[in-house]
N, C-alpha and C positions, 0 to 999 in steps of 0.2 A: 309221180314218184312211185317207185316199187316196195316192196316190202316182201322180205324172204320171210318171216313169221309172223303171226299176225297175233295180236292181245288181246287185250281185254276191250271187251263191247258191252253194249246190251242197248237190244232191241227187238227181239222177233224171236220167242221159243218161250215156253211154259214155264210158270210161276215154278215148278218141282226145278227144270234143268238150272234156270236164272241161279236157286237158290244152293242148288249145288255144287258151285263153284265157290272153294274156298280157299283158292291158292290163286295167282296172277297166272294171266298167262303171258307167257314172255315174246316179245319181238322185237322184230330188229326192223328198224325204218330211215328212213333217211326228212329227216323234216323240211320242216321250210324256210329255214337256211340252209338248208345245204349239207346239213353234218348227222354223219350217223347215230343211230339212236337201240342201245339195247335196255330194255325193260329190266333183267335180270344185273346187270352191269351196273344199272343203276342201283339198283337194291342189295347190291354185295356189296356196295359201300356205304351199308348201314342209311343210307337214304329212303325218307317218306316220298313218296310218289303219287300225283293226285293227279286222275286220269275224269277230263269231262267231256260230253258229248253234246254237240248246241242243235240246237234245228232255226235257221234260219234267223235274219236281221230283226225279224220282228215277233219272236221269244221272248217277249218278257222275263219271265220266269228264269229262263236260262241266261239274262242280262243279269239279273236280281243276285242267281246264284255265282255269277261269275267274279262279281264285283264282292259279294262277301269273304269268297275263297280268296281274292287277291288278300284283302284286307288282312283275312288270317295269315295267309301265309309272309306277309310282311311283318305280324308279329312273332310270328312263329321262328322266321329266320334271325331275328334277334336273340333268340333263347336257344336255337338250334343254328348257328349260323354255317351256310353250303350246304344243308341235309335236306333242303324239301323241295322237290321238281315237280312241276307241272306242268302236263300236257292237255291241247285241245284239240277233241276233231268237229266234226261235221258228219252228222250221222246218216249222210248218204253219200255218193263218190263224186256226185257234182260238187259237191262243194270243193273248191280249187283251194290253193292257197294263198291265194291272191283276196279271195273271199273269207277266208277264215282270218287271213291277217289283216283285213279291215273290220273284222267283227272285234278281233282282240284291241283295237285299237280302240273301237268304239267306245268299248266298257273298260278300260283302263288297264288290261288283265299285260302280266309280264308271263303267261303260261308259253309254252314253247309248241307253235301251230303245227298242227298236221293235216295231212291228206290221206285220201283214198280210206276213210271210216267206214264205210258201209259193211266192209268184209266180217270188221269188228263184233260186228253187234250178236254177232250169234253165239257166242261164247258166254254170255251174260244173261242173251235171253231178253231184256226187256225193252218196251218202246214206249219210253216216256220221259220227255225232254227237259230239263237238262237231268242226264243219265252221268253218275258221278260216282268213282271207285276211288279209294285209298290204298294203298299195297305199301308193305311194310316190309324191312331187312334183308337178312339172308337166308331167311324161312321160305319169304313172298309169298307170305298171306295176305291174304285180305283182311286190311284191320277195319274198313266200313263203307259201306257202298248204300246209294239210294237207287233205288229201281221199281217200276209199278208195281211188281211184288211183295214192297215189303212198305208200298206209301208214298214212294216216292221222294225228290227234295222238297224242305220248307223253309220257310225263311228262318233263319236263326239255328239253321242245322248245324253248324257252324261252329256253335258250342258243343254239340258232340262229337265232333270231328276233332277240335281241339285237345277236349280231354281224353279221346282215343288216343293221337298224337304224342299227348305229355304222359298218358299213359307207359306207351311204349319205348321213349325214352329215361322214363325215372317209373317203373314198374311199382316201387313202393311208396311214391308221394301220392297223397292226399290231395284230390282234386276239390275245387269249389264249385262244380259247375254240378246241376242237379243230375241226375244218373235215374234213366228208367228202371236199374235193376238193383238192387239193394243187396241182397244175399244172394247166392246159387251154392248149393249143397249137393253131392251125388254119395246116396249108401245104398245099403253098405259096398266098400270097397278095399281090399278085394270080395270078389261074390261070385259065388257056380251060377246062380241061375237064374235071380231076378234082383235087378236095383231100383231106387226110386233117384228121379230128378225133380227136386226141389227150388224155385225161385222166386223169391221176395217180390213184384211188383212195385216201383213207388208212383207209376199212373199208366193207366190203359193204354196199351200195348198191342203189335203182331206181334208173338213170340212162335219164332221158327227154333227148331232143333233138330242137330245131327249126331251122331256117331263116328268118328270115323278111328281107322285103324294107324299103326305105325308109318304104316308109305303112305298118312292123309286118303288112304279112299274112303270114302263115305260107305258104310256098311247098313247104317239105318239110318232115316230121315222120318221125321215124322208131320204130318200135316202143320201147317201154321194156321196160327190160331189166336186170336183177338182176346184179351181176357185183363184182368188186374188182379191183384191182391195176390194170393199165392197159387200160382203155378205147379201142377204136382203130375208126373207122369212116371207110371210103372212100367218099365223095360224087363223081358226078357232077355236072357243073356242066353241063353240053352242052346242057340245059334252061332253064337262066338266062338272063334277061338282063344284058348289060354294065351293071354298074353296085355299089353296097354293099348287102352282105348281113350280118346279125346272128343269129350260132349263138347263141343260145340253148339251155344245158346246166344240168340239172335233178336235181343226185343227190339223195334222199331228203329236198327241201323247199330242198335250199339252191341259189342260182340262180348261173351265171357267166354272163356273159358275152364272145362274141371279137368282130372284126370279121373279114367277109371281102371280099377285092373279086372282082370278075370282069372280066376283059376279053374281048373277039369280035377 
C-alpha cells in the first residue's frame, strides 16, 4: 500500500526531537480495507484519534495495551458516539496486512490496520513497543502519547487517556480519575523579561516542558526532568518576541496547558 503523507510514528530519533512534536502529522494512506485514510480529515471532524504501533505476535505488552484501548474506546464511543478512530501499524514495513490483521484479530482490537509503519517512526522519535499517540480536533494536537522518552505504556494508562479524552470533550468537567498534576501557574503574565512556571506534583513524575509560539513552533524546550511536589522554573523572556506564547507541560503523558503573553 502507498501512502502520499506519512504520520505520526515513533521510533528512532532522540528523546529532544520525539518530545517536540506537538501537533499530528497528517497522512493520507489507503488501509487495509481498501479505503482512503486522511489523518487531518479525520480530526476536522472533531474526532479523537488513537494511533498505535505493535512489534510483533509475541508483544505482550503491546497485546496488553491493545486490548485496554479496545475496552476504552468501546466506552468511550458510548459517551462520544462516531468520534473516536483507531488505527494500527507494525513498526517495521514487513509487517503486511495480512499480518496486522491477524494480530488485530488476535487481541480482539476493532482499530482500523495499516501498513508500510516503518517510514512512520521518525517523526516521533521513539522505539518502544507498543508506541501509542492521541490526536485531538481541528487544532491536531497531540492530546497524549506514550514513547521511551517520556516512560513509555503501562498498564492502566488508560485512565489517563480517558480523562485526556473527556477532558477535551467537556473542558470544564470534573474528572474522577487521579491526575499527576494538580495546579500549573505561569507569572507573571503579561512580562518583559522573565516568568516563572509553577506545577503542583500529586506523584513523581517526567515533567517535560515547552514554549511554543502562535504558528505552534516550539521556541524553548527545556530538559525533562524526574521530580514531585512542586515544580518551579524561571524563564527568560528577553529572547521573545512581544506577543502570545503557549507553555506546554508534560508530566508522565498527561498534557496542560497555560497561556503566556509578552510585552517589549
Amino acid at each position: 500500500m502507498k501512502q502520499t503523507l506519512l504520520l505520526v510514528a515513533l521510533a528512532v530519533a532522540s528523546a529532544a526531537s520525539s518530545f517536540a512534536q506537538t501537533t499530528a502529522r497528517n497522512f493520507t494512506q489507503t488501509d487495509c480495507g481498501g479505503t482512503s485514510r486522511n489523518l487531518y480529515t479525520d480530526l476536522d471532524g472533531g474526532n479523537i484519534v488513537i494511533m498505535e504501533w505493535y512489534m510483533g505476535p509475541s508483544c505482550q505488552p503491546c497485546k496488553d495495551a491493545a486490548k485496554e484501548i479496545e475496552a476504552l474506546k468501546t466506552e468511550l464511543l458510548a459517551s462520544h458516539p462516531g468520534k473516536i478512530i483507531s488505527y494500527t501499524w507494525g513498526f517495521q514495513d514487513s509487517y503486511t496486512c495480512a499480518a496486522t490483521s491477524s494480530w488485530l484479530s488476535d487481541v480482539g482490537s476493532t482499530a482500523i490496520g495499516m501498513d508500510t509503519g516503518a517510514a512512520l517512526v521518525a517523526y516521533y522519535g521513539g522505539f518502544s513497543m507498543p508506541t501509542i499517540v492521541v490526536a485531538e480536533g481541528t487544532d491536531h494536537k497531540i492530546l497524549w502519547s506514550a514513547n521511551p522518552n517520556n516512560g513509555g505504556y503501562s498498564n492502566g494508562d488508560t485512565s489517563k487517556i480517558r480523562a485526556a479524552i473527556n477532558g477535551f470533550y467537556s473542558p470544564t468537567a470534573v474528572s474522577n480519575v487521579a491526575s499527576n498534576i494538580g495546579a500549573a501557574t505561569v507569572f507573571p503574565s503579561p512580562t518583559q523579561s522573565n516568568t516563572t512556571i509553577q506545577v503542583q506534583l500529586n506523584t513523581t513524575s517526567t515533567v517535560q516542558t515547552q514554549i511554543l509560539n502562535i504558528a505552534g513552533q516550539v521556541v524553548l524546550q527545556l530538559p525533562a526532568e524526574k521530580t514531585n511536589g512542586i515544580y518551579t522554573k524561571v524563564i527568560s523572556t528577553d529572547g521573545f518576541a512581544a506577543g502570545m506564547y503557549t507553555v506546554r507541560i508534560v508530566a508522565d503523558g498527561e498534557v496542560i496547558t497555560r497561556k503566556l503573553s509578552v510585552i517589549k
